[in-house]
Backbone as a ProteinNet text record, in pm:
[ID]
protein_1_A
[PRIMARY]
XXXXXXXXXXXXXXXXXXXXXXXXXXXXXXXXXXXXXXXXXXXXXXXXXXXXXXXXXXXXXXXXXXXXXXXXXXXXXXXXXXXXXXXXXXXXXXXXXXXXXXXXXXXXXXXXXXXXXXXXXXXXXXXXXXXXXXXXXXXXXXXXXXXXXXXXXXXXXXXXXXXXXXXXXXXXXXXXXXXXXXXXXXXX
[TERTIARY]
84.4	0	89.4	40.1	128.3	238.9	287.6	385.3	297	388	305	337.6	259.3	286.4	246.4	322	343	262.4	107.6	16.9	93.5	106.2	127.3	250.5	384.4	519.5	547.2	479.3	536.6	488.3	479.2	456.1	262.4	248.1	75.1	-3.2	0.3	-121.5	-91.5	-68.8	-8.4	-97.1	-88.5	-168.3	-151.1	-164.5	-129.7	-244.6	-203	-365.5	-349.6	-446.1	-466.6	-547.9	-621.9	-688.5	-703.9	-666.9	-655	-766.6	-819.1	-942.5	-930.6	-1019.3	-965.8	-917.6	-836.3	-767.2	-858.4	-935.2	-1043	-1145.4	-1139.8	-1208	-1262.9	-1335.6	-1345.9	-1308	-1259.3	-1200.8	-1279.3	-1314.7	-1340.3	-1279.6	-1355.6	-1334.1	-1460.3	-1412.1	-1506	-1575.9	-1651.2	-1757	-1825.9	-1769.5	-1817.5	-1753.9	-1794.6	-1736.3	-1773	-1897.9	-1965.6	-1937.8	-1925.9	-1831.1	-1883.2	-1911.3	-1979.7	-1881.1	-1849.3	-1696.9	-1780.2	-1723.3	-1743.9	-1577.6	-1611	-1417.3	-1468.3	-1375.4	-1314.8	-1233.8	-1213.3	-1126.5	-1097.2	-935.6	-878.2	-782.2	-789.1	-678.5	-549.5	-472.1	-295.8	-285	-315.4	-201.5	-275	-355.5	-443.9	-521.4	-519.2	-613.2	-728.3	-816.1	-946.4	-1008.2	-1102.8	-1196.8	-1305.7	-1317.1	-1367.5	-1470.5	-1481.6	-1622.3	-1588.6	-1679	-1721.3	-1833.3	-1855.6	-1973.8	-1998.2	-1914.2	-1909.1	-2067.1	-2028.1	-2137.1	-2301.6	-2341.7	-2474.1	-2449.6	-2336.4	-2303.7	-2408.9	-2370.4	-2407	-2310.4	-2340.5	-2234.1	-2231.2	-2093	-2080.2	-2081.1	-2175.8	-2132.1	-2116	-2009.6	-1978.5	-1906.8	-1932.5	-1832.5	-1700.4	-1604.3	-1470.6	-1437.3	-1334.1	-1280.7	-1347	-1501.5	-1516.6	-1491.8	-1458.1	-1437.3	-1528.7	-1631	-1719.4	-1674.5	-1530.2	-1458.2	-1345.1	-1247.1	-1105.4	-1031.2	-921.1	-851.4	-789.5	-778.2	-704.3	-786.6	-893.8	-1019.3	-983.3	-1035.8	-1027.3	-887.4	-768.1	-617.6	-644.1	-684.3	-656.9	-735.2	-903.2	-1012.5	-1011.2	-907.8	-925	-798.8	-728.4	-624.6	-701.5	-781.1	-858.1	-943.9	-965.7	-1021	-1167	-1266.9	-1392.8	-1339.5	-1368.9	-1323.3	-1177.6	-1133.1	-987.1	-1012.6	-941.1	-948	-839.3	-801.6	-673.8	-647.3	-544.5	-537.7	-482.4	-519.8	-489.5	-419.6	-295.1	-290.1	-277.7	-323.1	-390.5	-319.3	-224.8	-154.5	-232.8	-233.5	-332.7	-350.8	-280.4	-297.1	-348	-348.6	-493.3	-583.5	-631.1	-729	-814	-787.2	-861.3	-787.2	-676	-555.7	-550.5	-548.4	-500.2	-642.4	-744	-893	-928.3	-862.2	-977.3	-1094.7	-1170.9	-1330.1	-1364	-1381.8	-1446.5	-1554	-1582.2	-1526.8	-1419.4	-1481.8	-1382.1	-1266.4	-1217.1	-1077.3	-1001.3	-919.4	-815.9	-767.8	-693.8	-648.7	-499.5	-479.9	-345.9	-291.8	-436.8	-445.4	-432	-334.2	-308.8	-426.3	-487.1	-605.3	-552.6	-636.8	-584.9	-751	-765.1	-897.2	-832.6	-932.2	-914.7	-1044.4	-1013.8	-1119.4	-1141.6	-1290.1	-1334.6	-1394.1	-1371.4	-1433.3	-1539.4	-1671	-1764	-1835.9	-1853.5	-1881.5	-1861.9	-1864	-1838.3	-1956.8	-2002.2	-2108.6	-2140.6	-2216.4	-2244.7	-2290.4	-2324.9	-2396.7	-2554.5	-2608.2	-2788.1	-2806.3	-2898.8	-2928	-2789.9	-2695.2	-2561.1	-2592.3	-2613.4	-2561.4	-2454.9	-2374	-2221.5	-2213.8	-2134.6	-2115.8	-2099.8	-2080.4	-2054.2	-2238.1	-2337.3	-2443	-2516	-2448.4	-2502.2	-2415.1	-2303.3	-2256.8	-2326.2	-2389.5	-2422.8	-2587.8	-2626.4	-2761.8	-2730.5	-2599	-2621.3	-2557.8	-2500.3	-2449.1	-2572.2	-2659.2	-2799.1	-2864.8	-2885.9	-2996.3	-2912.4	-2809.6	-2711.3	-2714.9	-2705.2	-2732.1	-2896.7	-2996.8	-3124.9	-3112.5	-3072.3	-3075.6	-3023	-2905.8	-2864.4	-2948.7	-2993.8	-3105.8	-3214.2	-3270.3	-3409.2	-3346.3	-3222.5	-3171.2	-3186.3	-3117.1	-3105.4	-3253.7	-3353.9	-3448.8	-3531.9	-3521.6	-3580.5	-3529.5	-3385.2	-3300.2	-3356.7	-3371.6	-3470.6	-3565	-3678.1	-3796.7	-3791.2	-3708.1	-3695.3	-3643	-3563.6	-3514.2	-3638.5	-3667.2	-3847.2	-3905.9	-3919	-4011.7	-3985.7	-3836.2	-3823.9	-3809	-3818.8	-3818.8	-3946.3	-4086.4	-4209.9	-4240.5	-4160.9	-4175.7	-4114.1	-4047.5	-3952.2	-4022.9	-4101.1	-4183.5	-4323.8	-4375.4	-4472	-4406.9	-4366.6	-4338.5	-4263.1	-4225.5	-4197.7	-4336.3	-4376.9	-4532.8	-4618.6	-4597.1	-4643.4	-4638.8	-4485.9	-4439.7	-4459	-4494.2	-4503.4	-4660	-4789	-4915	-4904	-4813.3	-4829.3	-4776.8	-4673.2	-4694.2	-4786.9	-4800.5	-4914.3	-5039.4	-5068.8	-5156.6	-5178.1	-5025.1	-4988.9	-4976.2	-4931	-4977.9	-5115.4	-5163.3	-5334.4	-5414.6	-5362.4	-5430.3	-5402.7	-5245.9	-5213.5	-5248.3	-5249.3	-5327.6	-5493.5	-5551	-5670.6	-5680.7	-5556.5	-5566.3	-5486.4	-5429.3	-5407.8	-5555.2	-5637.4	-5691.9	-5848.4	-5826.7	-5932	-5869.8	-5761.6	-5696.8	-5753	-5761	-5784.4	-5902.7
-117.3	0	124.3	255.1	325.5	364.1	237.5	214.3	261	376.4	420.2	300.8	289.2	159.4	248.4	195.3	268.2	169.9	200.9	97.4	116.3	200.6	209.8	196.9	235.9	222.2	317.4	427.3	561	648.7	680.5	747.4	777.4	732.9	819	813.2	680.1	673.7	599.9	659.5	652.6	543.9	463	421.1	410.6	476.1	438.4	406	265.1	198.4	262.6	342	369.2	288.2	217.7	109.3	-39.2	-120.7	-272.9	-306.3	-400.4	-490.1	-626.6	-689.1	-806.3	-890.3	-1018.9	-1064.1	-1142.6	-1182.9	-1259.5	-1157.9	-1049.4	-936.4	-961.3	-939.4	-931.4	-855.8	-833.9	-746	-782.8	-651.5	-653.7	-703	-827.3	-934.6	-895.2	-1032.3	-986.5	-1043.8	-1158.7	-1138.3	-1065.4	-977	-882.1	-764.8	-730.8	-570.9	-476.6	-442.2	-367.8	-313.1	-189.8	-91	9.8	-6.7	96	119.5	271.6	358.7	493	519.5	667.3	690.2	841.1	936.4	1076.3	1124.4	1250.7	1275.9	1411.7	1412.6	1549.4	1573.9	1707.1	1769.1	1885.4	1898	1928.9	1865.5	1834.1	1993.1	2076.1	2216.2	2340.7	2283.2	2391.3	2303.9	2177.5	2127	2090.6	2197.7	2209	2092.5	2053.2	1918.8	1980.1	1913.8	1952.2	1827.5	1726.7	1617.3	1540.8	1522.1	1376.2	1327.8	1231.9	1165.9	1127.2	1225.2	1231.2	1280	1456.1	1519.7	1467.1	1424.9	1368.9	1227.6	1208.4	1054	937.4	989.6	884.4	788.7	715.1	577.4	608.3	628.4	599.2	444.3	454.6	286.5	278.4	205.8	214.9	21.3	60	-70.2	-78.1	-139.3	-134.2	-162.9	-50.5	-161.6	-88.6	-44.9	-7.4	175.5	249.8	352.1	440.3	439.1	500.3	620.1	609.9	700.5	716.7	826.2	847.2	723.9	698.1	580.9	543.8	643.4	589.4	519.2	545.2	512.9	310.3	351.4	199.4	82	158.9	70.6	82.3	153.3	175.4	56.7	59.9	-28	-148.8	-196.2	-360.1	-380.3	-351.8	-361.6	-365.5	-320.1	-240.9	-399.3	-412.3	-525.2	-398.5	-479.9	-421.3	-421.2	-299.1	-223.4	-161.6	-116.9	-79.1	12.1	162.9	271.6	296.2	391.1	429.4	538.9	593	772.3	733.7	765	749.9	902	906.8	1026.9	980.7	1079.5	1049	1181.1	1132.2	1263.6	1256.7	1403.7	1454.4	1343.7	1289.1	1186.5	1041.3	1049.7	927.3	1027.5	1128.5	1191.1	1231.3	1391.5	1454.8	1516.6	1518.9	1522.7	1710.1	1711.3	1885.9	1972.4	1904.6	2000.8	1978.2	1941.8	1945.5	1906.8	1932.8	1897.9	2050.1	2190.2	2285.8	2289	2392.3	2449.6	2461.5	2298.8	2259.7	2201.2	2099.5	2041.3	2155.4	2226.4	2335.4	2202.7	2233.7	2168.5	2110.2	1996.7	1937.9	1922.7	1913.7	1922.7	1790.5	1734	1616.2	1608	1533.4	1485.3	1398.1	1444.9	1315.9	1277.3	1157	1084.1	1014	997.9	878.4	819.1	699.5	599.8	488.4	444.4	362.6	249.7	149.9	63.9	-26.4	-11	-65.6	-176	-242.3	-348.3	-382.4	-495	-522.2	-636.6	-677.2	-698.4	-733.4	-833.3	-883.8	-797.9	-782.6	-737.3	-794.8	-673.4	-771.3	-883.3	-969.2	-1094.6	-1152.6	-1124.2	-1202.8	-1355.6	-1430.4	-1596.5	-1694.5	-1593.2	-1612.8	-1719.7	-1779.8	-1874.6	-1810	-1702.1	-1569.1	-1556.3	-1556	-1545.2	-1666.8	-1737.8	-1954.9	-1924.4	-1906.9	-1870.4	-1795.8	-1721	-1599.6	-1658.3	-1749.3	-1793.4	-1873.2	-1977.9	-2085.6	-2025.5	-1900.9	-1828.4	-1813.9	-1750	-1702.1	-1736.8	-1896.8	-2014.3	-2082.3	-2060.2	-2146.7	-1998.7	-1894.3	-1790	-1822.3	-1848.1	-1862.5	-2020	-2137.3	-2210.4	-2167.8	-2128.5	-2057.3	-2021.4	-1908.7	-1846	-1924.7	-1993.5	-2113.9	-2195	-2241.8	-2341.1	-2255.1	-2121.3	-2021	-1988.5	-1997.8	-1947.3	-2078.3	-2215.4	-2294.7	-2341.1	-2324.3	-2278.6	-2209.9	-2110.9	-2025.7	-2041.7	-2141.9	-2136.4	-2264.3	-2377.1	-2416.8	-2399.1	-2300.2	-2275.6	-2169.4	-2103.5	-2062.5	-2156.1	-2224.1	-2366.5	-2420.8	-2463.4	-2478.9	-2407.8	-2257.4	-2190.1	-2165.6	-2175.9	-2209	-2302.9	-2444.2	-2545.9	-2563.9	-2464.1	-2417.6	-2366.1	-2203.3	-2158.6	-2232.9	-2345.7	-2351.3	-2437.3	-2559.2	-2644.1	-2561.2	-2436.3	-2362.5	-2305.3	-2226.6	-2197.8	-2328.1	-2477.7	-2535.3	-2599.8	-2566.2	-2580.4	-2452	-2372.9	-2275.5	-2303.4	-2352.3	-2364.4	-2487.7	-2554.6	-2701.8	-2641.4	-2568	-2535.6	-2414.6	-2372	-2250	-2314.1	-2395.1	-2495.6	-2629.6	-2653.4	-2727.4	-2684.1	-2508.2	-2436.1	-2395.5	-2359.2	-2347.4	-2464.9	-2571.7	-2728.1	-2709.8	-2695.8	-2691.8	-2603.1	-2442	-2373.3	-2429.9	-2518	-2505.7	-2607	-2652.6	-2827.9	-2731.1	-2615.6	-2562.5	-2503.5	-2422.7	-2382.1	-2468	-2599	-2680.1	-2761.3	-2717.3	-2824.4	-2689.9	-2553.4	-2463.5	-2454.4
0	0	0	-101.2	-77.4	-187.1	-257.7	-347.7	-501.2	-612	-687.3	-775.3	-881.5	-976.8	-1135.2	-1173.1	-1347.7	-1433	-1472.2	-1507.6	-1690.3	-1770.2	-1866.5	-1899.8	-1840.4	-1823.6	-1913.1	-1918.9	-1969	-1893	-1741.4	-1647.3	-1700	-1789.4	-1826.9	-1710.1	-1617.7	-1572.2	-1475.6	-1350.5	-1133.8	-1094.9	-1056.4	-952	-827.2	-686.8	-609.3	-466.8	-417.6	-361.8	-221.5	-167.6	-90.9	31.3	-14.3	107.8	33.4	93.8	-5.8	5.2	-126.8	-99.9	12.5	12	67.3	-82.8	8.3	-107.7	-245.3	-144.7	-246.6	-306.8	-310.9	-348.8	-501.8	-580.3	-763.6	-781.1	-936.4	-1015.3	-1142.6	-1222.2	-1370.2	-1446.4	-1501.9	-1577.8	-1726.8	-1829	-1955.8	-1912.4	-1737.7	-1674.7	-1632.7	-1547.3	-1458.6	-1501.9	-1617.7	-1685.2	-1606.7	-1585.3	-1482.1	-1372.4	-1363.1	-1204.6	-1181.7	-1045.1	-956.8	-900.3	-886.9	-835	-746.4	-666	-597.2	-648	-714.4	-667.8	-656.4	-696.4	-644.7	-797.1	-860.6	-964.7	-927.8	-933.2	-942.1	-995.5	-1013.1	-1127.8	-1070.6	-1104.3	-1064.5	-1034.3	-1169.9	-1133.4	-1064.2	-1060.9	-955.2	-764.6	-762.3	-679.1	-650.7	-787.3	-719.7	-771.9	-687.3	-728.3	-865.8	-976.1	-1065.3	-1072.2	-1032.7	-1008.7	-883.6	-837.1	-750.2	-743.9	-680.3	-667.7	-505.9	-426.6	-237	-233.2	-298.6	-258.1	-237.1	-353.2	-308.5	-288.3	-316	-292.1	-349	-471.3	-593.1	-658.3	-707.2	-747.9	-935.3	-988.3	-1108.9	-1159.1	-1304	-1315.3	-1503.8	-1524.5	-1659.4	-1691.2	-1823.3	-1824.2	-1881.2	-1823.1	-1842.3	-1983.1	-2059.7	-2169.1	-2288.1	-2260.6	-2415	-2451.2	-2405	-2466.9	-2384.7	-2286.9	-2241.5	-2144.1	-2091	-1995.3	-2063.8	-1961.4	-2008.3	-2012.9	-2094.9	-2095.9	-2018.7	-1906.8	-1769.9	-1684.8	-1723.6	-1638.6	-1651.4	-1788.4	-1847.2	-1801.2	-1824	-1769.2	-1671.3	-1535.2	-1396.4	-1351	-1363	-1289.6	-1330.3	-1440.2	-1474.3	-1328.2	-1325.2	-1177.6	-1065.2	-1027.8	-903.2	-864.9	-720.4	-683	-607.1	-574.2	-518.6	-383.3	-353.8	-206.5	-180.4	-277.6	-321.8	-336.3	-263.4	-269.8	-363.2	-444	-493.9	-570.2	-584.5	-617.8	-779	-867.7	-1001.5	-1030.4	-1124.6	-1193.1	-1340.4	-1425.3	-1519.9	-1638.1	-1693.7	-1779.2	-1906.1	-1961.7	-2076.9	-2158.8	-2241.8	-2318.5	-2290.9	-2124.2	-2122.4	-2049.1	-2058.9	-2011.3	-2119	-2071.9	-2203	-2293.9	-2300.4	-2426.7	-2434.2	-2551.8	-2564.7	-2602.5	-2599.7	-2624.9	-2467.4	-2329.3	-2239.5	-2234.6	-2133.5	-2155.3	-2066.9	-2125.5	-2097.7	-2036.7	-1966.5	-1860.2	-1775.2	-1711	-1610.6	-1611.8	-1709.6	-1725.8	-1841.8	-1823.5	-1943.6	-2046.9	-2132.4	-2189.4	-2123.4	-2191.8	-2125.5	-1968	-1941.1	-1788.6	-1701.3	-1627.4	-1550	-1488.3	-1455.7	-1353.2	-1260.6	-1120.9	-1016.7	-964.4	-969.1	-898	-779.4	-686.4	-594.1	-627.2	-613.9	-673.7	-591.9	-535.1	-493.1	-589.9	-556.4	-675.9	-607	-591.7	-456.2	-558.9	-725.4	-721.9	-861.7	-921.7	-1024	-1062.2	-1187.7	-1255.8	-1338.8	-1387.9	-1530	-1591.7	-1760.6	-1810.4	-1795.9	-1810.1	-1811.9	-1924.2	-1875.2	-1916.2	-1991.8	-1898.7	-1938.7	-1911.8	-2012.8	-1985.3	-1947.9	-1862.3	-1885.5	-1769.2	-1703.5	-1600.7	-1475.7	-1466.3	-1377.8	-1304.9	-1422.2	-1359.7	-1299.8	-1363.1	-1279.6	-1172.4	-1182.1	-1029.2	-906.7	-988.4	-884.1	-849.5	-922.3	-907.8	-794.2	-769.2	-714.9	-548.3	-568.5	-456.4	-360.7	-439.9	-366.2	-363	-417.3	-383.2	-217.9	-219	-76.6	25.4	18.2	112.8	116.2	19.2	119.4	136.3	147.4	207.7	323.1	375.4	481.8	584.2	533.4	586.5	654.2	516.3	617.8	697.1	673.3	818.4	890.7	935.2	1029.4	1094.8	997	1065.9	1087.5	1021.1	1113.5	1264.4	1272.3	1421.3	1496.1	1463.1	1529.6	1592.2	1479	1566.2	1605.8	1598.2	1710.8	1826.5	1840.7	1976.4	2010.7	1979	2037.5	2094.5	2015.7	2059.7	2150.8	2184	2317.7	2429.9	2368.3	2484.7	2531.9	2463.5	2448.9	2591.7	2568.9	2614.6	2781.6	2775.4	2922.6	2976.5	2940.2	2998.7	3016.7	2969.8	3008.9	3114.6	3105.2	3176.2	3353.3	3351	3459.4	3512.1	3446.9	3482.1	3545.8	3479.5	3545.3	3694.9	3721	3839.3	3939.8	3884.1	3979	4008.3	3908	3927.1	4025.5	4033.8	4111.4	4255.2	4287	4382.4	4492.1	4362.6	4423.7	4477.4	4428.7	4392.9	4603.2	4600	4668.5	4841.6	4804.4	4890.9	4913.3	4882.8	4911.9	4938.9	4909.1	4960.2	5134.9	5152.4	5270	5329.7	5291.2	5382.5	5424.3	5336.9	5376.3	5456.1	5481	5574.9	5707.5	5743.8	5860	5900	5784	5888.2	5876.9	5878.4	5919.5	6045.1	6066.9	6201.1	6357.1	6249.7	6397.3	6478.9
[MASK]
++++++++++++++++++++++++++++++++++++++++++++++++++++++++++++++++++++++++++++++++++++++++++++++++++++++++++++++++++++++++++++++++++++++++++++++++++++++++++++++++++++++++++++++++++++++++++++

């Protein structure tokens, strides 16, 4: 963590990971093209944040690979595991090159993002083995579940079965007492 890494090996495009995923984490695959990211983007020679997605804290989602973002975008997030924070710098020529994107990016302007990468995703009605996976994931999380919750109500059940069976001992002696009071005061 920490260590910058040269994704292009011509300085174009920094990566450096700021919070690790876990190890078994996903990464964008030609399964799971699909990425939901929160960042932050700012411009190297001035600082100022020119987008995020903090403020109302909305989730970007694109798919990796085809042309839909800057090209750093694209080399950086096939690296990136889900839950991987990391600060990208992004020189003009994988950004927005020498026209900018006006207003806000000038031309030939370095960009720096920090980038969250919070999930990755099939395409819709993908047939891919990625989605039989993901079917048979969440048919065994609700098996899970109904074991868990027939656990449940059997341990209700016996706790059902505790309380009555205590209640009944308390009726047997309440019970056992008032026999005997009524055998003291027939002896007076």
């Amino acid at each position: 963590m920490g260590d910058e890494i040269d994704l292009t090996g011509d300085g174009g495009v920094i990566k450096m990971i700021l919070k690790n995923a876990k190890a078994d984490a996903s990464t964008p695959t030609n399964d799971l093209p699909l990425v939901d990211v929160h960042y932050e983007g700012v411009l190297a020679s001035t600082g100022e944040v020119f987008d995020t997605t903090h403020e109302d804290n909305s989730v970007f989602s694109f798919e990796v690979g085809t042309g839909n973002v800057i090209k750093a975008w694209d080399i950086a997030l096939k690296t990136m595991k889900v839950g991987e924070v990391a600060k990208i710098t992004c020189k003009p020529e994988y950004a927005y090159g020498s026209a900018g994107s006006p207003p806000d990016i000038p031309p030939n302007e370095t960009l720096i993002f920090e980038v969250e990468l919070l999930a990755c995703r099939p395409r819709k009605g993908s047939s891919l083995g990625s989605a039989s996976e993901e079917r048979a994931r969440l048919e065994e999380l609700k098996k899970q579940r109904e074991m868990a919750a027939a656990a449940k109500e059997e341990e209700k059940k016996k706790r059902e079965e505790a309380k009555a069976a205590a209640a009944a001992r308390m009726q047997a002696k309440l019970g056992s007492k008032k026999v005997q009071g009524k055998g003291k005061g027939k002896l007076k």
